[in-house]
Backbone as a ProteinNet text record, in pm:
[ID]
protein_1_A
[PRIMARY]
XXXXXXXXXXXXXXXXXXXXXXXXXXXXXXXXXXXXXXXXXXXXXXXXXXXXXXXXXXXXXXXXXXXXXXXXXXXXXXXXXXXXXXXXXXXXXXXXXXXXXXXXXXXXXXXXXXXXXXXXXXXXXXXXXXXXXXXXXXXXXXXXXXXXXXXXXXXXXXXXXXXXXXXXXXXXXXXXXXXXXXXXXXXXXXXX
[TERTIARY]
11304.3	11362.8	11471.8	11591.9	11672.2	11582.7	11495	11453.9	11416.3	11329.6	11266.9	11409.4	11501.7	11612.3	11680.3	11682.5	11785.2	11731.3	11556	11453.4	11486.2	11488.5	11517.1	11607.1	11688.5	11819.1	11855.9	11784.2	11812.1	11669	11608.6	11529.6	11588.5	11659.7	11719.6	11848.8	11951.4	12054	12085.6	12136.9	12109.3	12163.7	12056	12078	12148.8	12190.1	12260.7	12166	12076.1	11998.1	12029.8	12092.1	12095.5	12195.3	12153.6	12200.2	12328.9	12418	12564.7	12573.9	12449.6	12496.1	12450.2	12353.4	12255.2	12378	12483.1	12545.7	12656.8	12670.2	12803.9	12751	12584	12584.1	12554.2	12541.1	12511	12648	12738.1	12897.9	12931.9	12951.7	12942.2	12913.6	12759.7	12711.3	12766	12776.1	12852.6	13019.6	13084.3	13251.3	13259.2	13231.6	13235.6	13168.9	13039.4	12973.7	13032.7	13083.1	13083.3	13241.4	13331.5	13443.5	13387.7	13333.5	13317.8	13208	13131.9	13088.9	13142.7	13292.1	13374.3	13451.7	13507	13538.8	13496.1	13398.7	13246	13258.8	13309.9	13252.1	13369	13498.4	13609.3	13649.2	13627	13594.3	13561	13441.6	13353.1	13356.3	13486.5	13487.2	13664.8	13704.6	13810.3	13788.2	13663.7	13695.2	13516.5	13458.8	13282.8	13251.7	13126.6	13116.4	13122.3	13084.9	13087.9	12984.9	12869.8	12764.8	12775.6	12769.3	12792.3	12931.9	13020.2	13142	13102.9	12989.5	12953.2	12891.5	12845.1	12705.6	12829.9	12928.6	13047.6	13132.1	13182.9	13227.2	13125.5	12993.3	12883.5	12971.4	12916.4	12914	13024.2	13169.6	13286.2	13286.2	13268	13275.6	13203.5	13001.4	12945.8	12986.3	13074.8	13094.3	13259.3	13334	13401.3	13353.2	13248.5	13231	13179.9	13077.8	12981.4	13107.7	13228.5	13311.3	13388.1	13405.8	13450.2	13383.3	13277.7	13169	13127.7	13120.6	13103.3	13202.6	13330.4	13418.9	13426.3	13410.1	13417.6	13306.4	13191	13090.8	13107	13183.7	13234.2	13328	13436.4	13498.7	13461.8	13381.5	13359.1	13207	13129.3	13031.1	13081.7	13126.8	13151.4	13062.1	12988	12865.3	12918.9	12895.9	12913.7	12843.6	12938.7	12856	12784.3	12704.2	12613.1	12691.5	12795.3	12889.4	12972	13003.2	13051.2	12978	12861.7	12726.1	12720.2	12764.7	12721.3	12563.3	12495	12442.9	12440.7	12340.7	12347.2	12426.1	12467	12572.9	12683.2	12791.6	12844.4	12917.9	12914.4	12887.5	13017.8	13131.6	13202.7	13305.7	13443	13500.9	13489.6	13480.4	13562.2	13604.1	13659	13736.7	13634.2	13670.8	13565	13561.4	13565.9	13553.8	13432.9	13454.5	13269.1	13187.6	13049	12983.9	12864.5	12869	12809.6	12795	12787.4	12680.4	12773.1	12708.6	12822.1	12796	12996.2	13057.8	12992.5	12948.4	12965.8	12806.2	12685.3	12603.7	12646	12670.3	12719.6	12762.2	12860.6	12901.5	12838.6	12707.1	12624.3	12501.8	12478.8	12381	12408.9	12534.1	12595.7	12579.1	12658.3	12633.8	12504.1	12426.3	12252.1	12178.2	12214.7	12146.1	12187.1	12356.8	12385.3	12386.5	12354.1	12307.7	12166.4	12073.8	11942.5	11894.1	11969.5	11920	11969.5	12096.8	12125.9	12076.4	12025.5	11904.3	11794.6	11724.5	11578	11598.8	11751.6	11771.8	11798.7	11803.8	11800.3	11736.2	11735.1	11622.4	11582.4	11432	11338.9	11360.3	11459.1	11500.5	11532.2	11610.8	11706.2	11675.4	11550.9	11496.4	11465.3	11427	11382	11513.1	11647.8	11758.5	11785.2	11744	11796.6	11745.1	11667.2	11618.2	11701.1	11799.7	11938	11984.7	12020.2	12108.8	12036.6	11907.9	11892.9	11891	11856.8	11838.8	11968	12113	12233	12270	12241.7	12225	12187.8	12021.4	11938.9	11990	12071.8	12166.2	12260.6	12348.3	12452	12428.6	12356.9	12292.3	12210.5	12141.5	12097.6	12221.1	12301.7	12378.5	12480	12511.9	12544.8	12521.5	12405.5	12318.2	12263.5	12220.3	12262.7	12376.6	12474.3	12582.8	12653.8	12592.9	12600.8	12680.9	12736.4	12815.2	12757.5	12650.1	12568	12429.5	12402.3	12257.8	12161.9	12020.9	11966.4	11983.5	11944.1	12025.8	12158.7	12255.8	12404.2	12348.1	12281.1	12286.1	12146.2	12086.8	11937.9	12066.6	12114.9	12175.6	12299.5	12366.4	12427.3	12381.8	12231.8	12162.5	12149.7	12096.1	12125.3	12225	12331.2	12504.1	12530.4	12476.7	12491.4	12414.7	12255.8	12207.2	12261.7	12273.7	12346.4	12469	12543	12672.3	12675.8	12553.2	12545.7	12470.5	12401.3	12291.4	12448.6	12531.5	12640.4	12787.3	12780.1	12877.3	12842.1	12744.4	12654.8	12688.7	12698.2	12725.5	12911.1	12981	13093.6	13143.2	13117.4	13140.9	13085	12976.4	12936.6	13054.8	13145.8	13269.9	13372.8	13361.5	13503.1	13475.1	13322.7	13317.4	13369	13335.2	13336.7	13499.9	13570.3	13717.8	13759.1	13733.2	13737.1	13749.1	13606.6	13572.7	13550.1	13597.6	13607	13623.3	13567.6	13515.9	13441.9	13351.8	13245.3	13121.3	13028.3	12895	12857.6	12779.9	12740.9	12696.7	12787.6	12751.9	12647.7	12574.2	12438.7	12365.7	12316.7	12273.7	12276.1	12344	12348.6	12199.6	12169.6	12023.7	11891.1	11879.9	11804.5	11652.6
12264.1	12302.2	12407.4	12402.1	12458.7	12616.7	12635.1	12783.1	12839.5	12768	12800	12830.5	12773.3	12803.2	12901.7	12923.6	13065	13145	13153.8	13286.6	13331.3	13221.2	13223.8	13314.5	13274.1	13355.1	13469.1	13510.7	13634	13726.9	13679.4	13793.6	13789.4	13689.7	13737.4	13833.3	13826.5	13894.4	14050.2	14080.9	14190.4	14266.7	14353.1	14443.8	14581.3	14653.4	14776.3	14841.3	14820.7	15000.8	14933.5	14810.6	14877.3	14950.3	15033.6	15167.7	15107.9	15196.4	15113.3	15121.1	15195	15176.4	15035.9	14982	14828.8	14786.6	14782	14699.6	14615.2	14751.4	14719.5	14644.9	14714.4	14625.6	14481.8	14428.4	14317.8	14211.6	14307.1	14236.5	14234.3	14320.5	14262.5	14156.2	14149.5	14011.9	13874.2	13904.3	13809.9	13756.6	13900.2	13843	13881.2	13954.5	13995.2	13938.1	13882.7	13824.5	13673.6	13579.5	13497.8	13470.1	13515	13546.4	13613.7	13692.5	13723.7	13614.6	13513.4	13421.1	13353.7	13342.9	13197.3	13271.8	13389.9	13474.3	13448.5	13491.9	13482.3	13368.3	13229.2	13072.5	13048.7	13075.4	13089.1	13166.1	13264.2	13346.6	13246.7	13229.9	13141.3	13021.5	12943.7	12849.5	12864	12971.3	12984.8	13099.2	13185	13229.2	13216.5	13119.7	13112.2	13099.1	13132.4	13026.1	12871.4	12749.2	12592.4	12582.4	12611.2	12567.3	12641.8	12774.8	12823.6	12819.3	12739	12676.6	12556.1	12483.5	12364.9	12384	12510.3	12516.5	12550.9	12628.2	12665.7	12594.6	12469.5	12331.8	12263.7	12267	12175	12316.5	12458.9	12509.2	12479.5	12465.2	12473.5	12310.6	12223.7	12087.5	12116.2	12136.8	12167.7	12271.3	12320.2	12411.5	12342.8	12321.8	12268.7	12104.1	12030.8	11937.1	11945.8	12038.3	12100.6	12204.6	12202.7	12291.3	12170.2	12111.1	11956.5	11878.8	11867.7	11781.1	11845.2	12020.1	12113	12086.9	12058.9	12107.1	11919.1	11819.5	11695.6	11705.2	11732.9	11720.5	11781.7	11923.8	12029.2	11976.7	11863.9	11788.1	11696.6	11597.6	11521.2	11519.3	11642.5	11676.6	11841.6	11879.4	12026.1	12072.4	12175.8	12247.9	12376.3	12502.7	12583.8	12699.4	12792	12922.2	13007.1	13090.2	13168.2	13211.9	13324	13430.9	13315	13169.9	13066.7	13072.7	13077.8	13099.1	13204.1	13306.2	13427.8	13519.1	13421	13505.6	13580.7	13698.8	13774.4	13876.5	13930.8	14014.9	13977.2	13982.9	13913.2	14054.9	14102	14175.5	14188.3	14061.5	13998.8	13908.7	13976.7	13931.4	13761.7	13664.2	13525.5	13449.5	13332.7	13215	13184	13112.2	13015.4	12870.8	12860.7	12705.6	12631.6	12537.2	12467.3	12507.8	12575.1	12638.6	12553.7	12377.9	12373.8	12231.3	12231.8	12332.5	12450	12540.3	12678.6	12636.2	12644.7	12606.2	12728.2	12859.5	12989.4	12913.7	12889.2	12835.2	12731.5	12617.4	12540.4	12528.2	12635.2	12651.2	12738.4	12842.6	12929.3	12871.6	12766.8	12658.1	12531.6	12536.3	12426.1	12524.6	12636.1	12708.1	12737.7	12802.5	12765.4	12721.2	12524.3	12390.5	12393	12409.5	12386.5	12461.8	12601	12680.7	12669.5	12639.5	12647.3	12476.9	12383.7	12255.5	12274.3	12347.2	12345.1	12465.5	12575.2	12673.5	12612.4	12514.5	12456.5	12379.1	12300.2	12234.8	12255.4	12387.8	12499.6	12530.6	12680.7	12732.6	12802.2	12828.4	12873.1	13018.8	13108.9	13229.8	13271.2	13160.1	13182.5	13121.7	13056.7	13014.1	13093	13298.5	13334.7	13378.5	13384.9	13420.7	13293.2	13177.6	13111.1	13111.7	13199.8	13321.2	13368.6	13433.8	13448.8	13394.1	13259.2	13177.1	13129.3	13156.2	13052.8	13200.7	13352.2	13496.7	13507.9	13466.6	13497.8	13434.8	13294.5	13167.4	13212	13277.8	13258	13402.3	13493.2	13648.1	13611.4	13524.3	13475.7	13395.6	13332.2	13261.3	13315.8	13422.1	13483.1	13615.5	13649.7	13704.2	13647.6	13591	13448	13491.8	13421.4	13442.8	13608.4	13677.8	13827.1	13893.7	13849.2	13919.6	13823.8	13715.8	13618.4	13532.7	13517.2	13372.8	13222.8	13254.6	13109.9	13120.9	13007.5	12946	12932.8	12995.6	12940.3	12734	12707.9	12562.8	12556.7	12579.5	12567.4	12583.6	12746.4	12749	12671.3	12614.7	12515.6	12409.7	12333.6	12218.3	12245	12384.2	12427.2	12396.4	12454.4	12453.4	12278.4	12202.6	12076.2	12025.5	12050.4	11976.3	12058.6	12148.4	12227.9	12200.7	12181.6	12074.3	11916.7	11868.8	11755.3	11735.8	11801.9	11837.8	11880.9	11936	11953.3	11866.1	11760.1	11666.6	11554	11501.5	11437.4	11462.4	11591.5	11655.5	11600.7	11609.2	11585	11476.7	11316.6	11226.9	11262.9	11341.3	11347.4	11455.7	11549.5	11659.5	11604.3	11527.9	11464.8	11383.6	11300.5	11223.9	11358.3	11440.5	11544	11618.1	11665.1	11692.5	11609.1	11512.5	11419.2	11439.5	11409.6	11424	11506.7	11650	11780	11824.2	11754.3	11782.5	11909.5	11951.3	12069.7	12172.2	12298.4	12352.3	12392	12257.9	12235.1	12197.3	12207.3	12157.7	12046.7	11952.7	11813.6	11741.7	11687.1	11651.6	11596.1	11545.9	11493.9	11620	11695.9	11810.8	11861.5	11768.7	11768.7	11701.5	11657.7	11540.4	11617.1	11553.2	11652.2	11711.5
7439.6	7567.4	7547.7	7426.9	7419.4	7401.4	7313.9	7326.3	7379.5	7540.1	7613.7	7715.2	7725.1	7819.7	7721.5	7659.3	7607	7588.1	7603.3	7582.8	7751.2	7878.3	8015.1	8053.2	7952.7	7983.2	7936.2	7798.9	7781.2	7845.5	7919.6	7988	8158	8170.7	8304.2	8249.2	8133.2	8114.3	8088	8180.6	8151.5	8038.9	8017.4	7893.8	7833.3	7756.9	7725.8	7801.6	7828.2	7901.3	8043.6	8117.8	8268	8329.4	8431.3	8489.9	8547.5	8504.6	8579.7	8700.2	8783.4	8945.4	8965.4	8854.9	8912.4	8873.7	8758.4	8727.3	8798	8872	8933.9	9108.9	9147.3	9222.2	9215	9070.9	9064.1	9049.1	8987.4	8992.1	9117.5	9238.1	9385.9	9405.7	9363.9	9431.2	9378.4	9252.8	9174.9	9227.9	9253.7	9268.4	9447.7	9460.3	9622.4	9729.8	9690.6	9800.5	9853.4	9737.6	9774.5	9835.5	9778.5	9883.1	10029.3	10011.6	10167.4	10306.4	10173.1	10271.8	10305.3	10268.5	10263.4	10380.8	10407.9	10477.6	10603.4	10607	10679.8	10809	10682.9	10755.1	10818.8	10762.5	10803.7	10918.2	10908.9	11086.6	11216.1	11116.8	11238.9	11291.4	11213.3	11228.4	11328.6	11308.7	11418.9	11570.5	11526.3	11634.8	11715.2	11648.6	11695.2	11795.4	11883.3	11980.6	11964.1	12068.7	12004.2	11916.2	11906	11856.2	11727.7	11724.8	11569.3	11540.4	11605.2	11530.4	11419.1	11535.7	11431.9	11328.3	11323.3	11174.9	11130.7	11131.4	11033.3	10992.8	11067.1	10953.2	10890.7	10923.4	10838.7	10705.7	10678.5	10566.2	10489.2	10601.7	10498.1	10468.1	10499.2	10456.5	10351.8	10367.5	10224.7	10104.7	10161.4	10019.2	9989.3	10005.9	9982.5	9881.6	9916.4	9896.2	9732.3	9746.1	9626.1	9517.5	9577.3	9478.7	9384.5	9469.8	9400.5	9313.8	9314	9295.8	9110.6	9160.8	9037.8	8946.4	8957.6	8907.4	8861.8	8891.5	8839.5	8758.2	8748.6	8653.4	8549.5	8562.8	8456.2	8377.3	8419.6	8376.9	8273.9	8344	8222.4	8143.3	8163.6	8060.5	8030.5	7974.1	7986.4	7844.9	7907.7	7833.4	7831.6	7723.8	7695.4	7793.3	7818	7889.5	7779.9	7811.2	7683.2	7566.7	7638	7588.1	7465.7	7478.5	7383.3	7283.1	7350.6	7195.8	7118.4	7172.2	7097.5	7181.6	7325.4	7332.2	7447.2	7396.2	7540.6	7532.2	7680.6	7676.2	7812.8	7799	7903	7944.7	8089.9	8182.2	8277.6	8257.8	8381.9	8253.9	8259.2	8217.7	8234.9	8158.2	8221.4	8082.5	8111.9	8087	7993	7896	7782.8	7849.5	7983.7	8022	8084.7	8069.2	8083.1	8191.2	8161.9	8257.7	8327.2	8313.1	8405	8443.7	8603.6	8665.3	8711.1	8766.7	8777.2	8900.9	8949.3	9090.8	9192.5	9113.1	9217.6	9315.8	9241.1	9293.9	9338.5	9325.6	9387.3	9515.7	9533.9	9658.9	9742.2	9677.2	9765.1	9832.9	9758.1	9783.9	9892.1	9856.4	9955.2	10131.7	10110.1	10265.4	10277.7	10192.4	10255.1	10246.4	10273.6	10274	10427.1	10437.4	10565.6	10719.5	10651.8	10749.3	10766.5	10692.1	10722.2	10788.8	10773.9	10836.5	10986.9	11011.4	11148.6	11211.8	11168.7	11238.6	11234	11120.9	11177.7	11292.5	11349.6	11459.8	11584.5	11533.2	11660.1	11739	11822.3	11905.5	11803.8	11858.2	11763.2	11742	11778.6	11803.1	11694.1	11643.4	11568.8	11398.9	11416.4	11278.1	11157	11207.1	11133.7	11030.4	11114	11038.2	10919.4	10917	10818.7	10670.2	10666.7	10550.2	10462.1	10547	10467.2	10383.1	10469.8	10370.2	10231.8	10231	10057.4	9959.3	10073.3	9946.7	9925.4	10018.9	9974.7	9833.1	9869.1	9730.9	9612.4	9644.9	9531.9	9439.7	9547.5	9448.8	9373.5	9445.6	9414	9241.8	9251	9127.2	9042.3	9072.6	8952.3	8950.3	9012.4	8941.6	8805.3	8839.1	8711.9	8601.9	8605.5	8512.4	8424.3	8528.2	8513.6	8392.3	8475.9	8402.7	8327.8	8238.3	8117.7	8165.2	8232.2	8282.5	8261.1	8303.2	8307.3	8270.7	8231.2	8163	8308.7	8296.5	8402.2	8502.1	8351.1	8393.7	8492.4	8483.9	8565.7	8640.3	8700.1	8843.8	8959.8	8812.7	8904.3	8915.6	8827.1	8873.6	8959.8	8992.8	9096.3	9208.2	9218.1	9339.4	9366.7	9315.2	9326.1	9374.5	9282.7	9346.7	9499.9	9547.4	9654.9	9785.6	9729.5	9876.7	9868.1	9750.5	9762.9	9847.7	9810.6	9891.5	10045.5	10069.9	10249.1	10311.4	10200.2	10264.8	10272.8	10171.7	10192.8	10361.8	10318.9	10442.1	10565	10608.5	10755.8	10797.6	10690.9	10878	10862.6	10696.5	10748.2	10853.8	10863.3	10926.7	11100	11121.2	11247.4	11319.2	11189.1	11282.7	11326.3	11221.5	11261.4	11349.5	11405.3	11532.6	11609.4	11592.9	11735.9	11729.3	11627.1	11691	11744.5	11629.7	11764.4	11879.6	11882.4	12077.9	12118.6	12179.8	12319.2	12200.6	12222.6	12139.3	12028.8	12033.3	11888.6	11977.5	11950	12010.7	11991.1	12040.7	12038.4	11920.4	11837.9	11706.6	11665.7	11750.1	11783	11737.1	11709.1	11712.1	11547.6	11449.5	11305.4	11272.1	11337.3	11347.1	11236.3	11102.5	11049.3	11143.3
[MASK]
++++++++++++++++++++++++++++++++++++++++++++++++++++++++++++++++++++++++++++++++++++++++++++++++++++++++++++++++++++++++++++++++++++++++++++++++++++++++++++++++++++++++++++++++++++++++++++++++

């Protein structure tokens, strides 16, 4: 298994011949995107209409939940990122600290578990947009990986701790509507 995951990883990593315009758009996606989804949920969760107020505390409860969750597992199993090994090429300055599961998936996975269960609960208008949320995820996580941070592994078991984390959020985020109230949409409406 171990060779088959580090052969994984060095054909997703990228290499001395890529073009530094790919490079740098792949560090975006890596450091920029996911601040700006958190941005994003945060907006929306103060200035939304009610109903896409509510898909925007389901995300920040799930990503919040799945950042926690990452960061306790990283705790007490802590596994090496590639660049610890020696392999690859690492792309993105970081930290020598335990890479997994990697929190960045974690928490990209967590917002598109929870945006896409409350657009399938939606009007049907609006189903084809929840597309988004798993290609934002699935960039977010192979950038990672990409630019040597993480082992394909971290960001599959990212993706894991991340629908876990929005399948958990839901009956909590359902009471904090209800306390809410007046300005959130009918918490009833979390209903897978």
């Amino acid at each position: 298994m171990t060779n088959l995951h580090d052969q994984l990883f060095l054909w997703i990593n990228l290499s001395a011949q890529t073009p530094p315009v790919w490079l740098a758009l792949v560090r975006l996606c890596s450091t920029a995107l996911p601040p700006s989804l958190l941005l994003g949920v945060l907006l929306t969760v103060a200035l939304g209409r009610p109903g896409v107020r509510c898909t925007a505390v389901h995300m920040l409860a799930a990503m919040a939940l799945a950042w926690l969750l990452a960061h306790s597992i990283a705790g007490v199993w802590p596994m090496p990122r590639p660049f610890a090994l020696g392999l690859g090429q690492l792309w993105l300055e970081h930290k020598n600290t335990p890479g997994f599961p990697s929190s960045h998936a974690s928490v990209a996975w967590a917002f598109a578990a929870a945006g896409w269960w409350r657009l399938s609960a939606g009007p049907a208008r609006w189903r084809p947009v929840r597309w988004v949320f798993p290609a934002l995820a699935l960039l977010i996580s192979w950038s990672r990986v990409a630019l040597g941070v993480h082992f394909p592994f971290d960001v599959l078991a990212g993706a894991a701790v991340g629908v876990l984390a929005a399948a958990l959020g839901r009956p909590l985020v359902r009471r904090l509507l209800a306390h809410l109230g007046r300005g959130f949409a009918d918490p009833a409406r979390l209903k897978p």
